[in-house]
N, C-alpha and C positions, 0 to 999 in steps of 0.2 A: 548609387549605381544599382540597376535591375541586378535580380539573383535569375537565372534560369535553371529551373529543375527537371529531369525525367523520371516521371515516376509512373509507377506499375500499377495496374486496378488494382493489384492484392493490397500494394501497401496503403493505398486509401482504405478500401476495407477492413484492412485490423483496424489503423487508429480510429476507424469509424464507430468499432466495436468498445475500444479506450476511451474515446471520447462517452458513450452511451456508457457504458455502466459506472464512469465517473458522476455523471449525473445522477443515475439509477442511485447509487450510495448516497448520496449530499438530498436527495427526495426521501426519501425514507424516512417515517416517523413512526411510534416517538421511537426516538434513539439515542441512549442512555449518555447528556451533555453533548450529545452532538450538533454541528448544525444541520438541519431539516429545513424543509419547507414551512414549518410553520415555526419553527423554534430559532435562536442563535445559541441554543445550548447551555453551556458554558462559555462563551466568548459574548464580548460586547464591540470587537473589533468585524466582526464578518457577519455578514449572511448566506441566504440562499445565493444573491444574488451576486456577492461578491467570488461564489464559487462558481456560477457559470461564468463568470467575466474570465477569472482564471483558467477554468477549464476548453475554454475557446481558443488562449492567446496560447497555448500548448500545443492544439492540434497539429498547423505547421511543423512540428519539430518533433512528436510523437508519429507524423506518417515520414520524415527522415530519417528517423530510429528504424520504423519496419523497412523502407527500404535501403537501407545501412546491410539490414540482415540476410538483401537477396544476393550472397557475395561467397565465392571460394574460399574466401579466408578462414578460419579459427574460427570460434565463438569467442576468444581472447583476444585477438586482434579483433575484431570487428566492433569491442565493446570499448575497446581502445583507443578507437578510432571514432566512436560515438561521443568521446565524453567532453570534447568543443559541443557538441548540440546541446548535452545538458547542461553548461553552463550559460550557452546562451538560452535556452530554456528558460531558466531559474529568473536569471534578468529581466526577461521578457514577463514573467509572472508576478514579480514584485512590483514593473515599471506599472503593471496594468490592473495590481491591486491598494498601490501606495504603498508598496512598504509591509503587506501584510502575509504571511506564510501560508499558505492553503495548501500550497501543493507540494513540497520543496521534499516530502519523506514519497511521497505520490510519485512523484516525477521518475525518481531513483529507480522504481519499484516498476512502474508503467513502462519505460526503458527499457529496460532491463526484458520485460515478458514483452512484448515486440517485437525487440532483435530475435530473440529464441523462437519465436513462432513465426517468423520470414522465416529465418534461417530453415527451421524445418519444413517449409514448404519448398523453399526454394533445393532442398537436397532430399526432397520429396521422402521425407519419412513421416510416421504416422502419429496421432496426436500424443500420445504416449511417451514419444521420445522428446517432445520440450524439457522435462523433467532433466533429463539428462545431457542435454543441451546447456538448461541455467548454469547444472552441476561445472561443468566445463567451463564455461565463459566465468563462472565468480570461481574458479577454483584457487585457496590461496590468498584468497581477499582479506578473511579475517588476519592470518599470518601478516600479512602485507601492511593493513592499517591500522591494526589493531594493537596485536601480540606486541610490536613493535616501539609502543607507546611506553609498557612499562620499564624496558630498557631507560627509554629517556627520563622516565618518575625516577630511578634510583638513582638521577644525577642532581634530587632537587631534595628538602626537606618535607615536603607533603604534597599532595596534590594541589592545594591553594596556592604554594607557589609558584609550581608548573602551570598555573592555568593562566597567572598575573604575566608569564612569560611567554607562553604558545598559548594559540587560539584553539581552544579545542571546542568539536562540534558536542552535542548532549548527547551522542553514540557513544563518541569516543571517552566520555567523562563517565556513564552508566559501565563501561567496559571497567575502569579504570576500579571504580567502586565495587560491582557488583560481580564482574567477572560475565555479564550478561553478554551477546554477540549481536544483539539485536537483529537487525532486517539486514547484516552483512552477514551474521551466518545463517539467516532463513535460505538465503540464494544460497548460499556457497554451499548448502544440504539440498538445494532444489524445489526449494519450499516446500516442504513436506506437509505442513499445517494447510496449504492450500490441496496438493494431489492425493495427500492420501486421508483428509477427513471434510475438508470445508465444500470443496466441490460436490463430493459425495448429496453431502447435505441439503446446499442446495437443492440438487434433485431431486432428494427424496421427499423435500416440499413443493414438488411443483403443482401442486393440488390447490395450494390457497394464493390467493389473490395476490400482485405482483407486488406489493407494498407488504402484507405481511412475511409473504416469504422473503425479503429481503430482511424486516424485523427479526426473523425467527433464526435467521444464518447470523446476522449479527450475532446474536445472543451464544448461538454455535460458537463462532469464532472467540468470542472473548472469553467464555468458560477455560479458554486452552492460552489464550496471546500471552507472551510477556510483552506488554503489550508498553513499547518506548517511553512514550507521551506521559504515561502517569508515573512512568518512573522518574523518569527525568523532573517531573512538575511539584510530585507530592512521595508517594514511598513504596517500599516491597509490603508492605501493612494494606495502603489503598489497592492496591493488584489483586495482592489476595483476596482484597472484600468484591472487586469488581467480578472475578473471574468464579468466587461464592456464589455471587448473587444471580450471577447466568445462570449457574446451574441449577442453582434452586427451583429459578421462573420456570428454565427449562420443564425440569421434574415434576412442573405442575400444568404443564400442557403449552408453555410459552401465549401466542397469538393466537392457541387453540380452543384456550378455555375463558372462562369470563376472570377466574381467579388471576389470572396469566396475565390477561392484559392489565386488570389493576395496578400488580405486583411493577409492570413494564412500565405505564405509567408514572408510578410513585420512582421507581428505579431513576429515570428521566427528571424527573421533579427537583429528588435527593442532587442527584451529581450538576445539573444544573446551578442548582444553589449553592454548590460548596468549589463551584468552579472543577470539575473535572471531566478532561472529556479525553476519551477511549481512542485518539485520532490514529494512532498505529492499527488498531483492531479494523476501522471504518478503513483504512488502504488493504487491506487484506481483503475485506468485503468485497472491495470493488474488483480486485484482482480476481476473485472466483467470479464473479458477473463476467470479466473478461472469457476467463477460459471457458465457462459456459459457452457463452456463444460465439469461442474460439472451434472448439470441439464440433459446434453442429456445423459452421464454416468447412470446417476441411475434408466431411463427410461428403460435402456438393460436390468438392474438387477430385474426387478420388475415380 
């Protein structure tokens, strides 16, 4: 049976905007075990191409997200009422990659800043106020799926038992271990790592070529991420050497200098080879791509 939708230019335009800087991140080289264009990173399951494949069969359901957000309701209700799309999202992205996870921390995240940025257009406030919008709609979240986890740990003898019994996600297990909040409490603070240093950043590279400056923001972002992926895969040891070695290149001009790119290079080479890849960092990336050209959007409308 046909689906019929009504939907708003705006909400084609955000996801327009989700869909392009999804892309913009997974193009970007070299990028420390990621997949690129020219690289599969660290993985021997994906490519390029398997992330546009992913990133297509998303659309549909990231322009139902932004127009979810053209609504009177809450940012709580409305996210609430969103989260049948992201599971059929999620389906939709495994059916059309085999089985393979590209998007599934992405999705959450891309969601998530959609609803907030409809919503503020549509109650016509100004870019600024997304921030506080997120706050609102995830507020409570960590509480909610988190906190609430180790109540259940003290009914079992360790964590490895609890896990043999409830299926826990690698959020929930880093939480359980690390006391970390990952990308539930990035929202549930407004993502702060995105509005008040990454975006920044971004523009203050707009100077170099669109591929470096997205190399050079990477490199930004992961100096600061706790960054899931590598926790969940390898340790708080590998993070801290990942989040070193940004700053280092940083510190030596990044994309700017010939040393820079070397260092970026070999940086790509290393993590490559030892299988690790920054995939929490690379969703952050693409979310300031987003608001980037969130922010000049709403400028038009005003």
């Amino acid at each position: 049976m046909k689906k019929l939708y009504e939907i708003s230019d705006i909400a084609f335009d955000i996801s327009s905007f989700a869909v392009q800087s999804m892309l913009y991140e997974v193009a970007c080289n070299p990028s420390p075990g990621l997949v690129s264009i020219v690289s599969m990173g660290a993985h021997n399951d994906m490519d390029h191409y398997t992330f546009i494949d992913s990133t297509c069969s998303l659309l549909k359901y990231l322009t139902l997200c932004c127009e979810k957000g053209f609504s009177n309701k809450t940012p709580k209700e409305i996210l609430k009422d969103a989260r049948s799309l992201g599971i059929d999202a999620e389906n939709r992205m495994f059916k059309k990659t085999n089985g393979v996870n590209t998007h599934k921390g992405m999705l959450f995240l891309m969601g998530v800043v959609c609803i907030a940025t409809a919503k503020a257009i549509h109650d016509k406030k100004d870019f600024k106020h997304i921030k506080s919008i997120i706050k609102d709609m995830c507020e409570g979240l960590v509480e909610k799926e988190l906190c609430i986890l180790k109540d259940k740990l003290n009914t079992f003898n360790s964590l490895e038992e609890m896990c043999k019994e409830i299926k826990l996600s690698y959020g929930e297990k880093l939480y359980l271990l690390y006391g970390i909040e990952g990308i539930r409490g990035e929202v549930e603070k407004g993502l702060p790592i995105i509005f008040d240093f990454a975006l920044n950043f971004y523009k203050e590279n707009n100077d170099l070529k669109q591929n470096d400056r997205l190399v050079q923001t990477l490199l930004g972002i992961m100096q600061h991420s706790e960054d899931s992926n590598i926790l969940h895969k390898h340790s708080v040891k590998t993070l801290n050497e990942m989040q070193e070695k940004s700053k280092n290149i940083l510190s030596i001009g990044g994309v700017r200098t010939k040393k820079g790119r070397n260092e970026i290079n070999n940086f790509d080479k290393e993590f490559s080879l030892r299988k690790i890849s920054p995939g929490g960092s690379a969703d952050l990336l693409a979310i300031t791509v987003f608001f980037y050209l969130v922010e000049e959007y709403m400028e038009t409308l005003n």
